[in-house]
Backbone bond lengths (Angstrom), bond angles and torsions (degrees), N, CA, C in turn:
res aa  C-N    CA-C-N  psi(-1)  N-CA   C-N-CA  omega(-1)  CA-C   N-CA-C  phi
1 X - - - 1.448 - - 1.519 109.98 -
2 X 1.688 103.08 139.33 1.465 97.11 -167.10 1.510 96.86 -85.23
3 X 1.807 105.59 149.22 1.407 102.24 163.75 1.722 129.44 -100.37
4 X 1.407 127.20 134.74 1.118 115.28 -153.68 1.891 122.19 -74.73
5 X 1.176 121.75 137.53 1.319 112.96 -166.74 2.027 101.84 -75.34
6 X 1.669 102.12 170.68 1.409 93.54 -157.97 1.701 84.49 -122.26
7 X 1.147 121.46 160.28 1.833 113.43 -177.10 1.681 101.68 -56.94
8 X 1.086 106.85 164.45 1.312 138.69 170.39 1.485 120.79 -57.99
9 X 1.273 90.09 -47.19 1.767 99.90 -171.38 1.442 123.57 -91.09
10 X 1.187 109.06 135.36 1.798 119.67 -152.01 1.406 102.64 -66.33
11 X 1.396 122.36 135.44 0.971 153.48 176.35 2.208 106.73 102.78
12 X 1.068 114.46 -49.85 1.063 143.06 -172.30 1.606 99.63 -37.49
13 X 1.215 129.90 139.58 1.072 132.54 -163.16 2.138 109.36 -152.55
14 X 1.118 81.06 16.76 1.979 85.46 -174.28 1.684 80.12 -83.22
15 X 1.443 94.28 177.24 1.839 112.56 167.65 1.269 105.26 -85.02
16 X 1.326 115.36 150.65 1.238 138.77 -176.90 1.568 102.06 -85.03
17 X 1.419 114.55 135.80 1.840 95.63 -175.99 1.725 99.07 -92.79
18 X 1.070 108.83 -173.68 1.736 125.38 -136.29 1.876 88.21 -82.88
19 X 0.979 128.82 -36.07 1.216 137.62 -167.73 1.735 125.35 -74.65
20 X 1.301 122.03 -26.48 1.178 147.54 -149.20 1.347 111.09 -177.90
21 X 1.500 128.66 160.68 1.430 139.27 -172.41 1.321 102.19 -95.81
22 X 1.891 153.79 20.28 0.559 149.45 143.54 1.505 141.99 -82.05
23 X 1.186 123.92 125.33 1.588 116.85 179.98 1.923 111.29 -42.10
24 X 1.175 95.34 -178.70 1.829 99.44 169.05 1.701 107.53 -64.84
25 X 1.085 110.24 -55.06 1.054 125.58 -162.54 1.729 109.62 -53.27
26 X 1.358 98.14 -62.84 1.665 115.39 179.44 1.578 111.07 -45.58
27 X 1.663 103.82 -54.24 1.162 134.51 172.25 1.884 110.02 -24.36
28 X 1.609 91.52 -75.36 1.717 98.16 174.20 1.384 125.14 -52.01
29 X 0.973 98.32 -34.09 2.101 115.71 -179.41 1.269 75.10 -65.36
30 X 1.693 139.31 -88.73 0.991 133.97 -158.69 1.906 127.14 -8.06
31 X 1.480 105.36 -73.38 1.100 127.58 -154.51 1.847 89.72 -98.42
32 X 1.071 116.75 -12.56 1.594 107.42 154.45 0.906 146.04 -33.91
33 X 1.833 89.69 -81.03 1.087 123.97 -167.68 1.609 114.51 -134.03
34 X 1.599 102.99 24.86 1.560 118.16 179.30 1.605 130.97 48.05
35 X 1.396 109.60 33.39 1.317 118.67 -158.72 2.039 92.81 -173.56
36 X 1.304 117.03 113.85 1.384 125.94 159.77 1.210 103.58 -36.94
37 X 1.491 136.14 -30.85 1.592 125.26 -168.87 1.133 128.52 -104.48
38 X 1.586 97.78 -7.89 1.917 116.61 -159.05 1.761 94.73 -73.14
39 X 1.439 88.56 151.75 1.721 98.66 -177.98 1.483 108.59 80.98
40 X 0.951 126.93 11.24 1.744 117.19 -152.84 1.521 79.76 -124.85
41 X 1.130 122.54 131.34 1.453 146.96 165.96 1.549 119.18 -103.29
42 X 1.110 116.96 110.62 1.808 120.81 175.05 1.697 103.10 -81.35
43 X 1.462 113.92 148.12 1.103 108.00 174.51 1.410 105.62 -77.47
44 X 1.389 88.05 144.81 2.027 126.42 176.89 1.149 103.65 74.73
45 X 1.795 118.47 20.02 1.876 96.23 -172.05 1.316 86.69 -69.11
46 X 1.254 122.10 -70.33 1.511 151.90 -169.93 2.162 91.73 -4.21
47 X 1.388 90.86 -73.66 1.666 96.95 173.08 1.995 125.07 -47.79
48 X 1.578 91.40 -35.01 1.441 78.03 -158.77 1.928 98.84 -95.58
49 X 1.457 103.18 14.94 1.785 109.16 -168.43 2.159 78.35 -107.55
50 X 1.388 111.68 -8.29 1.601 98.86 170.47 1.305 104.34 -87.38
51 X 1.432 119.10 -43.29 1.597 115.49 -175.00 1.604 121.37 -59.73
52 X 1.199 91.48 -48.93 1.827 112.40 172.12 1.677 109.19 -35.96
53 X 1.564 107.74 -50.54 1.429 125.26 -177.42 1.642 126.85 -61.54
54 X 1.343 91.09 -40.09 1.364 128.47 -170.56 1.689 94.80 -75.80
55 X 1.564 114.16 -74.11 1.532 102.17 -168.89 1.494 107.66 -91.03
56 X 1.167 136.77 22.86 1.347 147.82 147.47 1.520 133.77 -78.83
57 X 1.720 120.37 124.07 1.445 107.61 -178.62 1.324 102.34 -89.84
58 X 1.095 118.87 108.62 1.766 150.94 173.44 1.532 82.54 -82.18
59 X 0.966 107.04 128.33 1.402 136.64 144.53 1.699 121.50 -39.05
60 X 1.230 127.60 166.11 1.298 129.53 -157.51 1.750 100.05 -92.49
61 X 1.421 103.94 -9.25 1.402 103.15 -173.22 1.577 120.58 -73.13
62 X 1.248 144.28 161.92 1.255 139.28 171.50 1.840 112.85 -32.06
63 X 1.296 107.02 138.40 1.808 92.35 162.67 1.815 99.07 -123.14
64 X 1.502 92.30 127.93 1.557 93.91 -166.57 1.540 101.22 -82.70
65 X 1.324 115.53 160.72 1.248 95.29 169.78 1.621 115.70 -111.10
66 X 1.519 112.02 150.52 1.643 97.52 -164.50 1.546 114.30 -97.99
67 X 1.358 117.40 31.98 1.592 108.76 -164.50 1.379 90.07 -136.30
68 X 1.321 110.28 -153.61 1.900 105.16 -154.87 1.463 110.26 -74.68
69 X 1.214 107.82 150.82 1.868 108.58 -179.74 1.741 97.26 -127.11
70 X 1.181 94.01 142.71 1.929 106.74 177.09 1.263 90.45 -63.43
71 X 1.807 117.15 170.16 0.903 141.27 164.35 1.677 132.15 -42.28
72 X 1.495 95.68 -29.83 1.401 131.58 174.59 1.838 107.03 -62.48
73 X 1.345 97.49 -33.63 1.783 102.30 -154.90 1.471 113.41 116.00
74 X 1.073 109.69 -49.13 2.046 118.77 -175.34 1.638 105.09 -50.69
75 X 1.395 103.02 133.40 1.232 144.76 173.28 1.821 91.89 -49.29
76 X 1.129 114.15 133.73 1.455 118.87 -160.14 1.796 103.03 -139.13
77 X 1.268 137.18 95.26 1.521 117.98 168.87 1.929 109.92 -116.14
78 X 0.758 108.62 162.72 1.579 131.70 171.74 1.889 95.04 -61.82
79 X 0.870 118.59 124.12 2.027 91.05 165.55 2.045 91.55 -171.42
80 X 1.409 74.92 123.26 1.796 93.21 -166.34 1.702 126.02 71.07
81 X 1.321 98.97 16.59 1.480 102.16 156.16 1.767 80.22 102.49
82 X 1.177 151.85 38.99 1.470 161.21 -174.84 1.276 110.96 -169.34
83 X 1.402 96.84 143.83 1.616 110.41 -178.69 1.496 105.69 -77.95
84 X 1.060 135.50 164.03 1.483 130.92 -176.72 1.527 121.46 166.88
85 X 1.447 120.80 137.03 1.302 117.57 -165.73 1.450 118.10 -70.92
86 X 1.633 81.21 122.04 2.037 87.00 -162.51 1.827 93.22 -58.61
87 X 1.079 152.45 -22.41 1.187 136.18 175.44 1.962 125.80 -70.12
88 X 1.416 97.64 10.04 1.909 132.05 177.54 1.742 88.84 -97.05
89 X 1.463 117.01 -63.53 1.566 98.28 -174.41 1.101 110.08 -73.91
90 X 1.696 134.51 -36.03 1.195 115.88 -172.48 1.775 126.56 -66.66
91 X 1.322 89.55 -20.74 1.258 89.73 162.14 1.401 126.46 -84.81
92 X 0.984 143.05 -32.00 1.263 154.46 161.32 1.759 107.73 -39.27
93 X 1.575 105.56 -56.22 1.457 110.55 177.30 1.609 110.69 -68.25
94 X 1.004 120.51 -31.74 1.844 115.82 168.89 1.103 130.35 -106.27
95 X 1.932 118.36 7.03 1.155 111.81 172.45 1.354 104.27 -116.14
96 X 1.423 129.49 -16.10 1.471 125.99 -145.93 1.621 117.52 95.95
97 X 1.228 119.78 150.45 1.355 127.94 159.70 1.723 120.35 -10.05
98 X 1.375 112.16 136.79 1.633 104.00 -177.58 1.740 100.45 -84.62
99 X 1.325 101.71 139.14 1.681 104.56 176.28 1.413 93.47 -78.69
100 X 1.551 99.70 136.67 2.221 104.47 144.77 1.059 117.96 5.94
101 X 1.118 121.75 117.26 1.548 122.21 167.05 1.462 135.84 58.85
102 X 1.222 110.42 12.96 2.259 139.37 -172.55 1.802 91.31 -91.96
103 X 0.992 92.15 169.77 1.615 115.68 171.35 1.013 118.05 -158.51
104 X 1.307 134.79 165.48 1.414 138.77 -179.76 1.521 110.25 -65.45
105 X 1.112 147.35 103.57 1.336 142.74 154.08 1.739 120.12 -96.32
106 X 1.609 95.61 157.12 1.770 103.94 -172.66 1.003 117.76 -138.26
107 X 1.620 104.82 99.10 1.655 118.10 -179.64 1.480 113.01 -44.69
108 X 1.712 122.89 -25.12 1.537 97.28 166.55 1.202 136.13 -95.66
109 X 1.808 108.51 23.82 1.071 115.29 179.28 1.926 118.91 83.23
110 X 0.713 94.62 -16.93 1.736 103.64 -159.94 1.582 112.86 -85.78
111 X 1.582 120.54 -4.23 1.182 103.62 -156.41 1.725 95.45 -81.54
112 X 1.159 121.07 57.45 1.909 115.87 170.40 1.259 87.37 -119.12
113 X 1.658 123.66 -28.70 1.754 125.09 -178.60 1.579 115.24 -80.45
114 X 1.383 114.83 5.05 1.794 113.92 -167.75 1.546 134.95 96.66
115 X 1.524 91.22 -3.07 1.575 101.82 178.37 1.640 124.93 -60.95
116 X 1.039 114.32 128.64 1.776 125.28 -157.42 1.393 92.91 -131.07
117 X 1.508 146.91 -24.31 1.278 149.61 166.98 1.925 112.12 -13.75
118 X 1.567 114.23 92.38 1.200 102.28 -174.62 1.663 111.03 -66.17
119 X 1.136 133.29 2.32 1.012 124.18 170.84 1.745 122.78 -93.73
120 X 1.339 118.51 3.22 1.543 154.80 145.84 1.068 135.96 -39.67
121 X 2.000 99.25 -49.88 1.282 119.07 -167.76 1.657 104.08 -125.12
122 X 1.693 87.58 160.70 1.701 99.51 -171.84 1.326 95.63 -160.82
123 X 1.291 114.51 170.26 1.344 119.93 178.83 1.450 110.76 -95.50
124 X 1.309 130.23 131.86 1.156 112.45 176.29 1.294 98.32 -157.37
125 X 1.690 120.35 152.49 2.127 126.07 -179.39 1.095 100.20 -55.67
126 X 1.488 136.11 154.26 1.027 167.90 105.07 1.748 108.63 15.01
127 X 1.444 135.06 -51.30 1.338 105.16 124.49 1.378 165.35 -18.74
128 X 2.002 104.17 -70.95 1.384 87.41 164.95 1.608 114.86 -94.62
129 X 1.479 126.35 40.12 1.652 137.30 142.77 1.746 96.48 -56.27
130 X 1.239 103.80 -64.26 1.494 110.23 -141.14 1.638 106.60 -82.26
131 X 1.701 115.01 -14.20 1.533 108.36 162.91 1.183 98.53 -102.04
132 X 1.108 161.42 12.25 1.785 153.44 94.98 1.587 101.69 -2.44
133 X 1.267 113.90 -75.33 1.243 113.54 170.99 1.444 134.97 -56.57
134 X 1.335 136.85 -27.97 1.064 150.46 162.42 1.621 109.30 -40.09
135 X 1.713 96.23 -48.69 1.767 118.11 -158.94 1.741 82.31 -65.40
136 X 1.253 102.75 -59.94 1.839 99.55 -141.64 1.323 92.13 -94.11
137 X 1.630 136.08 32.11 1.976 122.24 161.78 1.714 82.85 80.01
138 X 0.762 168.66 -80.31 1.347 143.85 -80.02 1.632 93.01 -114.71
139 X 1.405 129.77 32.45 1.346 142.27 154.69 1.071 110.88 -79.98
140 X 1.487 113.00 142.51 1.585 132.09 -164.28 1.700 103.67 -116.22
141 X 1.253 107.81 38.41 1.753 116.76 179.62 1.317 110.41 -100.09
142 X 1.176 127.31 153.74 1.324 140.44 -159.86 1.396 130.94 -12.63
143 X 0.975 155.20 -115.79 1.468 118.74 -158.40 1.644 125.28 -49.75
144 X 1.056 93.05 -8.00 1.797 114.07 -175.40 1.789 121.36 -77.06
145 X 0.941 95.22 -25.69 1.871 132.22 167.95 1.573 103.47 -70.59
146 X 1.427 95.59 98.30 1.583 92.50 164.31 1.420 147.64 -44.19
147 X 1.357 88.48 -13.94 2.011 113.55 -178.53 1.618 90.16 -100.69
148 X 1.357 166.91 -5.41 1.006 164.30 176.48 1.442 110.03 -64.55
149 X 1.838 105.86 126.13 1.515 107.33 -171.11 1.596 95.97 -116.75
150 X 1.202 117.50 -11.14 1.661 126.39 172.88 1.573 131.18 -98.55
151 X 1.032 143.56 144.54 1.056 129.37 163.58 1.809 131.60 -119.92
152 X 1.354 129.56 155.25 1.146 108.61 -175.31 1.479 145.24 -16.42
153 X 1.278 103.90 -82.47 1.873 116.08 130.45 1.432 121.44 12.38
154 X 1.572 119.97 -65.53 1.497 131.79 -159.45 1.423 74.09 -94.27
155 X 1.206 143.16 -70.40 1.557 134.07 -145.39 1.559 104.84 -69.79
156 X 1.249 127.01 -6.56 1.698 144.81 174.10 1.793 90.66 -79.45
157 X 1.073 88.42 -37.93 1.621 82.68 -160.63 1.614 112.10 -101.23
158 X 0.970 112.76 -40.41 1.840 114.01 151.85 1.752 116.34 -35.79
159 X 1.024 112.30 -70.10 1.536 141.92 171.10 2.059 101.09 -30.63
160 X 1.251 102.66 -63.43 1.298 137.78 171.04 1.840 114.89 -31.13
161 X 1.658 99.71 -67.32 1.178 136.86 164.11 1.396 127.15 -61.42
162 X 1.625 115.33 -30.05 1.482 120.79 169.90 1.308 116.66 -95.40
163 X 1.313 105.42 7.76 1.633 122.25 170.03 1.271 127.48 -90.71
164 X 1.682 89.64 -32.62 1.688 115.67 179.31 1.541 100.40 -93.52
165 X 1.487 137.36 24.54 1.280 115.87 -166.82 1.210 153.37 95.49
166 X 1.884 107.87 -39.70 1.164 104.90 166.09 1.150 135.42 -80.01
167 X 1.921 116.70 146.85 1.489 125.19 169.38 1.175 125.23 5.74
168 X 1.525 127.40 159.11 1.047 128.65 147.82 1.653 117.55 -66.51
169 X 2.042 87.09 -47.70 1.711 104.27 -157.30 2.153 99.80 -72.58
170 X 1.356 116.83 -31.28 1.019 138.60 -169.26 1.797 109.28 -61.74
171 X 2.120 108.40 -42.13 1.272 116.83 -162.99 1.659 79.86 -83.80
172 X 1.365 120.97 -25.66 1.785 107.16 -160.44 1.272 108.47 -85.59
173 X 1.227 114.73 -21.73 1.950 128.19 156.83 1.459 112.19 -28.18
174 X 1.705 93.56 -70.53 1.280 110.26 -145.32 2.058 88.33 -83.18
175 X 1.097 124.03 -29.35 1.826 96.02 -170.35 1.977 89.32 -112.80
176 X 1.146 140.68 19.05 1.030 143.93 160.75 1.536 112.60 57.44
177 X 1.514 84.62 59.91 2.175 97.51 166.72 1.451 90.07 -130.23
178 X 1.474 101.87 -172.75 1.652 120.57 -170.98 2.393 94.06 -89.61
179 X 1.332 89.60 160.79 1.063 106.40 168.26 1.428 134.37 -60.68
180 X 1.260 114.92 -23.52 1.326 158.41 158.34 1.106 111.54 -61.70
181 X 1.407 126.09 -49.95 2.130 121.10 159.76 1.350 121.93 -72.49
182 X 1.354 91.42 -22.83 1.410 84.02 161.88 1.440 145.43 -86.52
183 X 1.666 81.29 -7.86 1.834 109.63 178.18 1.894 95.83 -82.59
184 X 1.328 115.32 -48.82 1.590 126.61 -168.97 1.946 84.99 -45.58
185 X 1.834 117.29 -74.34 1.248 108.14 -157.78 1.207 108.78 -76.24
186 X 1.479 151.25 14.39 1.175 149.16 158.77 1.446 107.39 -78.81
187 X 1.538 115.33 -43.61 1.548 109.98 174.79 1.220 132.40 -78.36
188 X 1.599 113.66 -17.76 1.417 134.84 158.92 1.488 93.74 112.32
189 X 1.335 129.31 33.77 1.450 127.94 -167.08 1.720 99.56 -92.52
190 X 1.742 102.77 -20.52 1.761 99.28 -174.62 1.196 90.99 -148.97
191 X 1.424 116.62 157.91 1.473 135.21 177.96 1.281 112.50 93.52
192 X 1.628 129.62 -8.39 1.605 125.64 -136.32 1.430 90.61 -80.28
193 X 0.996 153.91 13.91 1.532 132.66 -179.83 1.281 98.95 -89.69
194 X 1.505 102.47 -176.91 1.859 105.19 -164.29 1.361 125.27 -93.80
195 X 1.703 111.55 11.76 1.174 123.20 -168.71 1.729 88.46 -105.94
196 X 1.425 126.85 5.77 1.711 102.84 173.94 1.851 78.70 -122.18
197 X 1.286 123.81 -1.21 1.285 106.17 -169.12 1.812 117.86 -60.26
């Protein structure tokens, strides 16, 4: 009688499935995240890989972060019983308290890749977040906007066309938006940055 093998990985005690020395479990982490361990969070690493960061001179280079990231990319931890962007505590732990209405922003642009680098982050309004973003691409404005039915190009050429005369109802025909977007980029209410200019 065969005896059954037990996973590989220390402590772990499930069966190993028939194919490989890993349990199911290990298995999936495996082919995930290319590593039996990847994805797997120990309690308080999450916290003590913020402190580490925090009273450590890290270098100017990115600090990735190694534990779960939203869908987005962003650095993601549990912290006070809420999910929340671990780049909110890390800043908090190396800058001080968030003022009214600030958010975490990242002068290298990167925090959609995992960057937690307290020397990265700062507090800054919801404004200068969003020309932060402007600087480094990682703006979600027009063709870049998943809901976007136009692109630079067409709004060159709309623009172009309402110069030359044509319709409102005629330009919204021909690239298939409402008459009304076409009223927004004729009045300069949408598109105005310099990439539809």
């Amino acid at each position: 009688m065969a005896t059954s093998r037990i996973c590989s990985i220390p402590n772990c005690s499930k069966p190993a499935n028939s194919v490989n020395e890993f349990c199911r479990t290990h298995y999936d982490r495996y082919k995930k995240h290319g590593s039996p361990l990847g994805g797997q969070t120990f309690r308080g690493a999450p916290q003590k890989f913020i402190e580490g960061a925090v009273a450590s001179e890290w270098p100017d280079d990115c600090l990735i972060w190694p534990f779960y990231r939203n869908a987005n990319g962003y650095a993601s931890i549990n912290y006070k019983g809420h999910s929340t962007l671990a780049s909110k505590v890390v800043c908090q732990a190396a800058h001080g308290p968030r003022p009214n209405n600030h958010e975490a922003a990242h002068s290298c642009g990167n925090g959609h890749l995992g960057c937690v680098n307290p020397k990265h982050l700062r507090w800054a309004t919801p404004k200068e977040n969003s020309a932060d973003k402007l600087i480094h691409g990682t703006h979600n404005r027009g063709e870049k906007c998943g809901m976007a039915k136009l692109t630079s190009e067409k709004v060159r050429s709309i623009r172009a066309a309402i110069a030359s005369g044509s319709s409102k109802s005629e330009l919204a025909d021909r690239y298939g938006v409402s008459p009304r977007t076409i009223q927004h980029i004729k009045d300069g209410d949408r598109w105005t940055y310099k990439d539809a200019s």
